[in-house]
Each structure stands twice: as C-alpha cells, then as structure tokens.
GUNUTI-625626 format. One record per residue (C-alpha): x, y, z. Coordinates in Angstrom, 3 decimals. Each point is the difference from the previous one (the first is absolute). Example, Ala and Ser with C-alpha at 12.3 -4.5 7.8 and 13.67 -1.06 7.14 Angstrom:
GUNUTI-625626
12.300  -4.500  7.800
1.370  3.440  -0.660
end
This chain:
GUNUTI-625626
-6.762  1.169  22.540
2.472  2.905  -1.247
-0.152  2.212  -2.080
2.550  1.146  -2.517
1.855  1.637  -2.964
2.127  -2.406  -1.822
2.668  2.951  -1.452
-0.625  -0.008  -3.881
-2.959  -2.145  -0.087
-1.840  0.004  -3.040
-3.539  -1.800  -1.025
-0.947  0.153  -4.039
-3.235  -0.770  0.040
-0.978  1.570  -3.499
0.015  2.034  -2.776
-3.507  -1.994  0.501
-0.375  0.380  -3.574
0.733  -3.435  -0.222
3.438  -0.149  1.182
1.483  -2.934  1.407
0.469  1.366  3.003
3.120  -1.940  0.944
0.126  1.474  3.494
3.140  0.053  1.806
-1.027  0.532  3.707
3.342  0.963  2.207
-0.368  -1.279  3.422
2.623  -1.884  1.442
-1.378  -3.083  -0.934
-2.201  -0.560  -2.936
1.466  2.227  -2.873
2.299  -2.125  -1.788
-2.671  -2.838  -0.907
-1.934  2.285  -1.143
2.369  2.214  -2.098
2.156  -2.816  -1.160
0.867  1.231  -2.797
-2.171  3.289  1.548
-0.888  -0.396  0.221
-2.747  -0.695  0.227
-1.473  1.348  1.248
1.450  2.371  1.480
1.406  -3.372  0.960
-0.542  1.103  2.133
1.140  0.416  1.732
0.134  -1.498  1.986
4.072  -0.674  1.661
0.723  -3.564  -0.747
-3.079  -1.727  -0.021
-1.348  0.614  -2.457
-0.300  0.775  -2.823
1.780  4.187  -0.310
-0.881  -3.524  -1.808
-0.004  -0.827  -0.752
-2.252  1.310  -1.336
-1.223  1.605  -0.952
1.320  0.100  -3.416
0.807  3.239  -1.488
-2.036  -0.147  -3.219
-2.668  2.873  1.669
1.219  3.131  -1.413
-0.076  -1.304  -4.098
-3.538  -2.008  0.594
-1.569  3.343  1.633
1.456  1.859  -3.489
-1.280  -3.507  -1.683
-3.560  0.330  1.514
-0.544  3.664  -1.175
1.466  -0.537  -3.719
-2.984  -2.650  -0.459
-2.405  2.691  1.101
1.657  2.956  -1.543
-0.515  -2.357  -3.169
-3.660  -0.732  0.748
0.178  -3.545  0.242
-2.546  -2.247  1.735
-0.646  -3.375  1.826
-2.834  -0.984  1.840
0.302  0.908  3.556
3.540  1.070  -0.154
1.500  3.434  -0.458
-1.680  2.766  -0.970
0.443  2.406  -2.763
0.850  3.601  -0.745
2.081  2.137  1.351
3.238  -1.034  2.700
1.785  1.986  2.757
3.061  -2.067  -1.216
1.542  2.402  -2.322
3.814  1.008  -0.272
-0.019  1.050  3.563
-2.815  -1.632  3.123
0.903  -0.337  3.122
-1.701  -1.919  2.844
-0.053  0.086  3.989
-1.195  -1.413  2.701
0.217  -1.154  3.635
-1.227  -3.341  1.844
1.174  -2.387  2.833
0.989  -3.310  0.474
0.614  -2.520  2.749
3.282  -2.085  -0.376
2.436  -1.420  2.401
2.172  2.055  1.508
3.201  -1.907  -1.659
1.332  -2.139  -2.374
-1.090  -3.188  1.951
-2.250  1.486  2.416
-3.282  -1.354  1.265
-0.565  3.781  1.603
-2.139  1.638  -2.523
-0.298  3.954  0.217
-1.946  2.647  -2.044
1.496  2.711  -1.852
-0.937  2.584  -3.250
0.452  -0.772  -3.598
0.717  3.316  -2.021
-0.329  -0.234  -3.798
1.424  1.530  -2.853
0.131  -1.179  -3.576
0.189  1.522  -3.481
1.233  0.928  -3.315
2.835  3.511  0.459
1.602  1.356  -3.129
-0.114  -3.763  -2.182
1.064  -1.943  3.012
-2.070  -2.201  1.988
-0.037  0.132  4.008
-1.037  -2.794  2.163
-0.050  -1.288  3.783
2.179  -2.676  1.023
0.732  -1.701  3.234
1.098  2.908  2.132
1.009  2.401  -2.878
-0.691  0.673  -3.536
1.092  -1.166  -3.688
-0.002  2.008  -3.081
-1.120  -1.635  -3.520
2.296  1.433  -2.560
-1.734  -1.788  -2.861
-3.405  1.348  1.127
-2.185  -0.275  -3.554
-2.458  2.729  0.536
-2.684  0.440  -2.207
0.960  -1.997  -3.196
-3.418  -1.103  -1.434
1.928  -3.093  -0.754
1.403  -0.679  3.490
-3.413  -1.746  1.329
0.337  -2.727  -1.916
4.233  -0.583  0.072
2.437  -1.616  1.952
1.235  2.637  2.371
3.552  0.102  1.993
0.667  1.793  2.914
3.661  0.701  0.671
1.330  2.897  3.385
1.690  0.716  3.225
-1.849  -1.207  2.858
0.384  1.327  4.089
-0.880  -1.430  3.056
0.611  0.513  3.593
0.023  -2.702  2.215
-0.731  0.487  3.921
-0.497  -3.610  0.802
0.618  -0.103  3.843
1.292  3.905  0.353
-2.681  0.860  2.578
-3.157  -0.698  1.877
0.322  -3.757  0.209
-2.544  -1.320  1.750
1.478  -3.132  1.303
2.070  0.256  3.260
2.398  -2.842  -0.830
0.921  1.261  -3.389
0.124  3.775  1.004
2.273  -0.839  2.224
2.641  -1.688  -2.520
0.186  4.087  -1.387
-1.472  1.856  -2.504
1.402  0.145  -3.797
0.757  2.695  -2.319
-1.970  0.656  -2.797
1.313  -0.634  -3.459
-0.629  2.106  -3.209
-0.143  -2.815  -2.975
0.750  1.304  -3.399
-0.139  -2.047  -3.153
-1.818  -0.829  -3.422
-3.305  -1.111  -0.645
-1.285  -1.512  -3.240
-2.793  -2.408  -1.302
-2.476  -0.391  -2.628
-3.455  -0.057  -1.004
-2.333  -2.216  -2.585
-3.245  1.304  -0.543
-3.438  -1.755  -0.866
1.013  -3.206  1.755
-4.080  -1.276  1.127
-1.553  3.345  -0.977
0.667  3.121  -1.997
0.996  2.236  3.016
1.935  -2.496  2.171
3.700  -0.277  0.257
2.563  -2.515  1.320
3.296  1.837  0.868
3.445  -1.874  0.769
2.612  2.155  1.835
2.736  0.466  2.348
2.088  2.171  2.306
3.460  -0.117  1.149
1.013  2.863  3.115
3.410  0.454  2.017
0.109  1.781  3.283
2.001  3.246  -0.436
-0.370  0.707  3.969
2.255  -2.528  0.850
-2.534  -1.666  2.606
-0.291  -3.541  -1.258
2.006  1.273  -3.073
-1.366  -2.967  -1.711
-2.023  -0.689  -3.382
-3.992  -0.888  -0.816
-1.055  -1.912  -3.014
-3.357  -0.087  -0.318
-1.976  -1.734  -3.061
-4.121  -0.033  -0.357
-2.790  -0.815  -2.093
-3.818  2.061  0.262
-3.292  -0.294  -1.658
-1.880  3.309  -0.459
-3.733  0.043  -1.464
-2.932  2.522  0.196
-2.875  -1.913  1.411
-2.657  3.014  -0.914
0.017  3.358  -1.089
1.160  1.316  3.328
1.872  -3.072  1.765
2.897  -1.928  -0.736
2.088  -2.436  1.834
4.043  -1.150  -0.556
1.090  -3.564  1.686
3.589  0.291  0.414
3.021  -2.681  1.341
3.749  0.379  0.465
2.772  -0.879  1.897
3.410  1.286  1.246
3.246  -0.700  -0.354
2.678  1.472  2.936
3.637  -0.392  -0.155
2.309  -0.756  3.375
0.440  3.694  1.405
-4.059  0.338  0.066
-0.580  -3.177  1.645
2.790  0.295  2.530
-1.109  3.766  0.695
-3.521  -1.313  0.641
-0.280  -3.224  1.145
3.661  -0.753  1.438
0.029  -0.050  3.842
3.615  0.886  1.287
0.967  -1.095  3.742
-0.858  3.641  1.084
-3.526  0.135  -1.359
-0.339  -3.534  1.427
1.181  1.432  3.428
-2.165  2.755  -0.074
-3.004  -1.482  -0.832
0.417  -3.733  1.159
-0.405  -1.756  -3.646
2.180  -2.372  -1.237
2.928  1.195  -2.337
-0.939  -0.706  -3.617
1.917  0.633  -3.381
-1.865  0.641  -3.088
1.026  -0.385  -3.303
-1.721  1.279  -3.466
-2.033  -1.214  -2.485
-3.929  -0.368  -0.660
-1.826  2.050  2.609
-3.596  -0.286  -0.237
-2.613  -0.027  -2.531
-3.226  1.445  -0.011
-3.538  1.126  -1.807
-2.645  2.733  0.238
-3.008  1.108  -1.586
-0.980  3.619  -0.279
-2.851  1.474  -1.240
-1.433  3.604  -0.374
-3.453  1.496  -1.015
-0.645  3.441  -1.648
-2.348  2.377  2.122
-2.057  0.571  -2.632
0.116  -2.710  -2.066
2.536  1.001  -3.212
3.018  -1.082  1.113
1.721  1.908  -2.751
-1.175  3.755  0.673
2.361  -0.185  2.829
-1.731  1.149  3.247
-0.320  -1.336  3.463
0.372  -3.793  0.377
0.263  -2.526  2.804
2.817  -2.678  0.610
0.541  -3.639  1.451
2.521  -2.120  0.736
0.352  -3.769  1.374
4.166  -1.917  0.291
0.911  -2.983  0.934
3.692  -0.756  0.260
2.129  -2.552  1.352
3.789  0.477  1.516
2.072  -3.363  -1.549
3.885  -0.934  1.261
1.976  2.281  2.554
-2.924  2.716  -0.527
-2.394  -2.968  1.588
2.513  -1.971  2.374
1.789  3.202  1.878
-1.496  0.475  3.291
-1.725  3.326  -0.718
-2.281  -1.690  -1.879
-0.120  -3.895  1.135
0.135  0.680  3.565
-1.459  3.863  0.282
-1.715  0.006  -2.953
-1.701  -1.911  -3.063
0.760  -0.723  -3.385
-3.168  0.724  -1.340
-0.649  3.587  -0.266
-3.043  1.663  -1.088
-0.897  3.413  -0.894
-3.860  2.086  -0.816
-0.515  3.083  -1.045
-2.508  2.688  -1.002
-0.022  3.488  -1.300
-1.006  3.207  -2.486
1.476  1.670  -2.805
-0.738  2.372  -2.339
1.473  0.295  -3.562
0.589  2.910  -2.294
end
C-alpha cells in the first residue's frame, strides 16, 4: 500500500450546512466521475474514473447559501433543518482534510491512499468550490437573497484542474515501464442549474456541465463533462447528495493516455494500441456528511463520506493499461473532517 499526495487534490465534503457536497476527489483515478460536471464532488476527483465526475455536480456552494437563507428566515420541517441563525453569510469559508483509497491510475487495479484537503466558500460575492484536481469559481453565487431558497438558481465560472494521471509513483511494473506522463493544467467553464423543492422543501436536483482544455500542452486535448446530483438533508445535522456523470474526451486525450506507440510497447512488452476519442467512462457516488453537534447550519466541525463506482467504456476500457494491467471498473472511498466558518 502507498501512500501519497495527488498535487492539487481537493475533497468538498461540506459547508455541512446542508450542502450538496458534490465532492471532487483528485487522485489519478476517481475524480472525474465524481466531479463530472464537478464536480461533484469534488468529482472528484478523482483522474478519469470517475466522476472529477462526474460528479460530483457543482450545485454545493448555492445549496450551502440555500440551506442557511431557510434558517436565517426561520422556517421549519419536521426533522429537517434547523432554525436561527447561519454561518453562511456574505463571506464563510470551510476546510478540511481526509484520505481516500483509489487506484493508482486511470485503469488501474493498484489502489493507493493519499490526503484530501478541503476548501470551499463564499469570497467577495463569488462562490469557491473543489473540483477534480483544482477549483471553480461561481460567478452567479446568490448569497443571501431571502428569495433565493425557494428559486431556480444558475451557476455560471472558470473552472481549473490539474491532471497527473500516470506522472509518478505507478505502482504497476509493466506500465511504469512504458514512462511516466506530464501533468496537464485543464482550464475551462463550468455551468449548471438548480430546481429546488423537488420531494421535499430543502432538496435540490441540479443539472450541469464542464468543458476544460489543457494549456500545458501534455495531452493538449479537451474534457466535456455533463452530470446530474440529488442533494437532501436527511436530519438536522446529516445530509446526503447521490450524484452520476460521464465524460466526454476528444482524440489528443485519448491518444496521450491510452495510445501505446511501438516504443512504449518495446519498453514495457504490451501490444501497440491506438486510441481514439469519444465517451470515456461514466460513473456515480454518494456522499454524505454529519454536523458535530448536530445544527448543520451554525457551521462548526463536521465529518465526511464518500463511496464511487465508475466504469472505463471504449479505448479508455480496451487499451492495455487497463484490459490487460488493469480494470475497467474503478472504485474509490473516502472519509474525512472539516470545519466551517
């Protein structure tokens, strides 16, 4: 078992206040299902496996502000979110750290630990959330609107990612020996949006998306990454958010990844493989969080889960680092803390 630091990992496991926490977990292998869309997540990341997605939908940031307008208004339901007064005000901020065990690449079925660090907020009108690997910024944040509870809400900013998918401490022999990668910074836009009240008063269904670019030049390719997530309090200090998604990759990604020219296949003995783009995987994750001390929306400390599944499809599933060193189906679990003010 090893254990690492996936560069620009990042785990949003609250504002507990009834967030969706639409975690984006950045390992190499899990974050995209669960960020799709991170993105949800963040998913995350996890690299390609995921969810980044798919997940991990990036509704988190206006359902935390969503959670504490109901109790800054003093509304009630029976065993759902309390009232009175919210840390979610113009400006909240939450961190945390946790770990998670995913395989060591896209396609691996070599799973390794590594940290989680959190943050998440609400800076100067514009919201900040985790995604796969990096972070997106909500320019349409709503704040504290009394009305914003109960509206549609759209999210609309830049997103960043790095990806580090095979850049170091691969832990199969075979593979490692076909060469490391370089890691790619993704920049792009992310969007989506949000209905309130669908099966209860606090719950929200969020539709969104994400669309990134390598700027590094290392598979200089482009990510399109749709997602759908559930979020609903299921007490006065827990909540859970059910998320799926799937990616999209275009040629350069797939070829960069899951290609294997005739000096990779002389160096490590597989057989030469050419990969095109297209659908990549597609994924879903469930993440819940409970408040410490049992008012999710005083802020505070809080504790964080997370379960993936996700499944490699085409070139990501039939190139030899995954059909004959690896395996399609890649799974991901996670725990941690975090504490929001």
């Amino acid at each position: 078992m090893t254990f690492r630091y996936i560069t620009g990992a990042s785990f949003f496991a609250a504002p507990v206040a009834f967030a969706p926490i639409a975690f984006t977990i950045a390992s190499p292998a899990l974050a995209d299902t669960v960020d799709s869309g991170e993105e949800s997540s963040t998913i995350s990341a996890v690299d390609d496996r995921s969810a980044e997605t798919g997940a991990v939908l990036d509704s988190a940031q206006s359902q935390s502000e969503a959670r504490g307008q109901s109790g800054a208004r003093g509304s009630t339901v029976a065993n759902g979110p309390p009232t009175g007064d919210t840390v979610f005000d113009e400006t909240w901020l939450t961190v945390g750290v946790g770990a998670g065990y995913v395989p060591s690449y896209s396609g691996s079925d070599d799973y390794v630990v590594f940290p989680l660090p959190l943050i998440a907020g609400r800076i100067g009108g514009v919201g900040v959330r985790p995604s796969a690997a990096g972070v997106t910024l909500d320019l349409l944040s709503p704040g504290l609107s009394p009305a914003a509870v109960d509206d549609v809400q759209f999210s609309l900013g830049p997103t960043f990612r790095f990806r580090n998918d095979r850049v170091n401490q691969i832990e199969d022999p075979v593979v490692e020996a076909a060469g490391e990668l370089d890691t790619a910074v993704e920049v792009g836009l992310s969007g989506g949006v949000s209905f309130p009240g669908v099966l209860n008063p606090f719950d929200r269904v969020t539709v969104s998306a994400a669309v990134r670019h390598d700027i590094l030049g290392a598979h200089d390719g482009l990510v399109i990454e749709p997602g759908v997530s559930y979020f609903t309090p299921l007490s006065r200090a827990a909540i859970v958010t059910v998320s799926a998604g799937v990616q999209f990759v275009d040629d350069d990604f797939a070829d960069y990844y899951y290609s294997v020219s005739p000096g990779q296949s002389a160096a490590s003995g597989l057989p030469e493989f050419a990969a095109d783009g297209g659908l990549n995987n597609y994924g879903v994750n469930v993440i819940g969080a409970y408040d410490l001390d049992g008012n999710a929306l005083n802020g505070g400390l809080s504790l964080f889960g997370i379960g993936s599944y996700s499944r490699l499809v085409n070139d990501g599933a039939d190139t030899p680092y995954t059909a004959i060193r690896g395996d399609a189906d890649q799974w991901l679990a996670g725990v941690g803390i975090a504490y929001t003010f």
